[in-house]
DOTORLO-927635 format. One record per residue: x, y, z of N, C-alpha, C in turn. Coordinates in pm, whole numbers, padded with zeros to 5 digits, always signed. Each point is the difference from the previous one (the first is absolute). Layout:
<recs>
XYZXYZXYZ
...
</recs>
This chain:
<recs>
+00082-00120+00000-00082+00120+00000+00087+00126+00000
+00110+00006+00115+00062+00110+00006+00105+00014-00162
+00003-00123-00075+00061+00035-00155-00063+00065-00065
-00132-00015+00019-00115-00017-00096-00009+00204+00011
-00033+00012+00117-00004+00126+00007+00132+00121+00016
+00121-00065+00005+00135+00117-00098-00032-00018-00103
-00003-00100-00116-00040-00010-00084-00091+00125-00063
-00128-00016+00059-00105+00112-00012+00080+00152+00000
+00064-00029+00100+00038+00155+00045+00077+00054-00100
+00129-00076-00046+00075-00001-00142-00065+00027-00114
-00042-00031-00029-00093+00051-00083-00124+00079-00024
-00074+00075+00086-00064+00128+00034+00047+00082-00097
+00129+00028+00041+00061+00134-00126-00049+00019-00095
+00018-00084-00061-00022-00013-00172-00110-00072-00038
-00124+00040+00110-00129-00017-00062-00036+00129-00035
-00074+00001-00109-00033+00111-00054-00148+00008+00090
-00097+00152+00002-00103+00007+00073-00113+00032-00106
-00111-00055-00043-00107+00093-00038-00071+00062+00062
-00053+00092-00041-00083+00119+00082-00059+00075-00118
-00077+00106+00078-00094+00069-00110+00072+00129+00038
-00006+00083-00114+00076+00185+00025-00111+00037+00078
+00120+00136+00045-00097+00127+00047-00072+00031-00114
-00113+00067+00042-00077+00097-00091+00117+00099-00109
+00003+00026-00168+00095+00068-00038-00100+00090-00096
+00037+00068-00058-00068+00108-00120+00121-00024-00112
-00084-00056-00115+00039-00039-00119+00085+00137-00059
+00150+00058-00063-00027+00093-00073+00108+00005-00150
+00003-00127-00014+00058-00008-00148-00008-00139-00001
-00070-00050-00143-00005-00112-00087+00056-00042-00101
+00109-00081+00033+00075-00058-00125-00062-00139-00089
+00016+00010-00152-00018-00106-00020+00045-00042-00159
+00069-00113-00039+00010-00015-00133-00065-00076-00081
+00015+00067-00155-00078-00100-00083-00008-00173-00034
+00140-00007+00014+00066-00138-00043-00011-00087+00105
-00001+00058+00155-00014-00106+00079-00123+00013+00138
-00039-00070+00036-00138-00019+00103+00038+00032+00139
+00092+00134-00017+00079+00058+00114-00042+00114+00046
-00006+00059+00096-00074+00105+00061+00068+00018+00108
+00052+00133+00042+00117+00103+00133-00135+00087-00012
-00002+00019+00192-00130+00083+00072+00143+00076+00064
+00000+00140+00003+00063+00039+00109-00103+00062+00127
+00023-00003+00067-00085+00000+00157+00066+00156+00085
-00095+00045+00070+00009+00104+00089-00047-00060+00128
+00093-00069+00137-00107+00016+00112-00074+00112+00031
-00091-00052+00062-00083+00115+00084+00055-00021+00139
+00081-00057+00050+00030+00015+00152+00138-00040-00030
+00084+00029+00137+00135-00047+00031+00004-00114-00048
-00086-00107+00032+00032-00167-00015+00022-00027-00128
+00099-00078-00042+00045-00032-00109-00048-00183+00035
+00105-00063-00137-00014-00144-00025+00160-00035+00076
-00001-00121+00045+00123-00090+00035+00039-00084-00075
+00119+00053-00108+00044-00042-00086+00114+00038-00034
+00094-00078-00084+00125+00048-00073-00047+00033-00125
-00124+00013-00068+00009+00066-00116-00004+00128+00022
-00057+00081-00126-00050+00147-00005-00117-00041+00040
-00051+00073+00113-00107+00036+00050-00096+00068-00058
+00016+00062-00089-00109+00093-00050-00038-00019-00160
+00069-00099-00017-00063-00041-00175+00018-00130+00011
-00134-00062-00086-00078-00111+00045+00019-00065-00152
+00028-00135-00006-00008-00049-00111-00103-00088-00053
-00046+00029-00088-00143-00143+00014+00008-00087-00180
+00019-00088-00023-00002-00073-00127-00118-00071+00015
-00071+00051-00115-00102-00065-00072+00009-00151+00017
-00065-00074-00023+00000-00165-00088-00035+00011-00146
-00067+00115-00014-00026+00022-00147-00021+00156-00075
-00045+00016-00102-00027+00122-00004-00113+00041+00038
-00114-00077+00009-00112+00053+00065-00038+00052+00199
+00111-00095+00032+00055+00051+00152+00054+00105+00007
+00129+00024-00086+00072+00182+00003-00171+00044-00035
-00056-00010-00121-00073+00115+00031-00098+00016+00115
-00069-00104+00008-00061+00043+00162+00095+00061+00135
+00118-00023-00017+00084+00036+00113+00019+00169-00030
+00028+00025-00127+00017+00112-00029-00115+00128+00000
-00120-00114-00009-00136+00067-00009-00048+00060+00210
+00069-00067+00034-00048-00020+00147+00111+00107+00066
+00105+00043-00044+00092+00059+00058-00020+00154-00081
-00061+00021-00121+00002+00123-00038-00130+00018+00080
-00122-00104+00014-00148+00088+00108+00039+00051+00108
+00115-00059+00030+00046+00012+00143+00114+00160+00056
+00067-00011-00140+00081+00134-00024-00094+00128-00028
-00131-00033-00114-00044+00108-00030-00074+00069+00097
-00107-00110+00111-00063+00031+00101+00036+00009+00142
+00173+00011-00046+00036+00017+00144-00061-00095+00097
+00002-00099+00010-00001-00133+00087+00087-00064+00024
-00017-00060+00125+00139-00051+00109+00041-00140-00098
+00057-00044+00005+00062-00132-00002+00092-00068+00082
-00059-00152-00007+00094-00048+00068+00053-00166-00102
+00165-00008+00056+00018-00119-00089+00065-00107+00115
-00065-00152-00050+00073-00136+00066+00153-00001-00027
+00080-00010+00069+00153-00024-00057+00092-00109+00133
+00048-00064-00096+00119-00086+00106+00112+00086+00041
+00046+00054+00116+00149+00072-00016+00122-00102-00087
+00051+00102-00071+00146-00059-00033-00035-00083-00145
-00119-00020-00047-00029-00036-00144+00006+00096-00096
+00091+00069-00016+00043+00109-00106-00017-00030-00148
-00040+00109-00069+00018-00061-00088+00069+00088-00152
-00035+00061-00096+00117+00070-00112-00028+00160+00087
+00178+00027-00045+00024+00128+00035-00014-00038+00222
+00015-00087+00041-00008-00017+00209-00168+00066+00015
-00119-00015-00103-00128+00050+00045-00029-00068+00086
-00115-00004+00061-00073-00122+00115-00080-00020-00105
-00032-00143-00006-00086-00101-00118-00147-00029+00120
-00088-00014-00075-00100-00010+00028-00111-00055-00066
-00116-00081-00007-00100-00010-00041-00143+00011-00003
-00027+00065+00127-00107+00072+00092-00030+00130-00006
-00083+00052-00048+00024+00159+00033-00217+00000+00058
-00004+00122+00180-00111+00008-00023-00049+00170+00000
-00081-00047-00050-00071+00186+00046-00063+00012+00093
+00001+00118+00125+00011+00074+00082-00072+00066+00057
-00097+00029+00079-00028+00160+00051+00064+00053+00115
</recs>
């Protein structure tokens, strides 16, 4: 038992955590033609940030297809144009092009 649990302890570190963000305000949307890729950059609304080694404040999200970028893209400009909160699911430390935080969750807010 007492192996069983250094063991555990050894390895803690380098579990990564999921969690859901603070509340953020959407205010630039990246996205390209050629690929089912989409960069949110983020504004908190409070001190609290994310616990992570990526960039904290731009969010990466890949499609599965092109009809996903566009709903993703469709959901993040309602969200930019009407000034609504968002929030995104992310693992710390799953980075992904350019050190963004990767993600596949995004919700809307009040």
């Amino acid at each position: 038992m007492n192996k069983f649990l250094f063991s555990l302890l050894i390895l803690l570190p380098g579990i990564s955590i999921a969690a859901d963000s603070p509340a953020m305000k959407v205010t630039e949307i990246k996205t390209w033609g050629n690929m089912d890729l989409v960069h949110v950059t983020t504004s908190y609304l409070s001190s609290e940030s994310i616990s992570s080694s990526c960039e904290n404040n731009i969010w990466e999200i890949i499609a599965s297809d092109s009809e996903g970028k566009k709903r993703v893209f469709s959901m993040l400009l309602s969200a930019y144009t009407a000034g609504k909160t968002v929030k995104f699911w992310y693992e710390s430390d799953d980075c992904g092009t350019f050190n963004t935080q990767k993600t596949s969750v995004i919700r809307l807010v009040q």
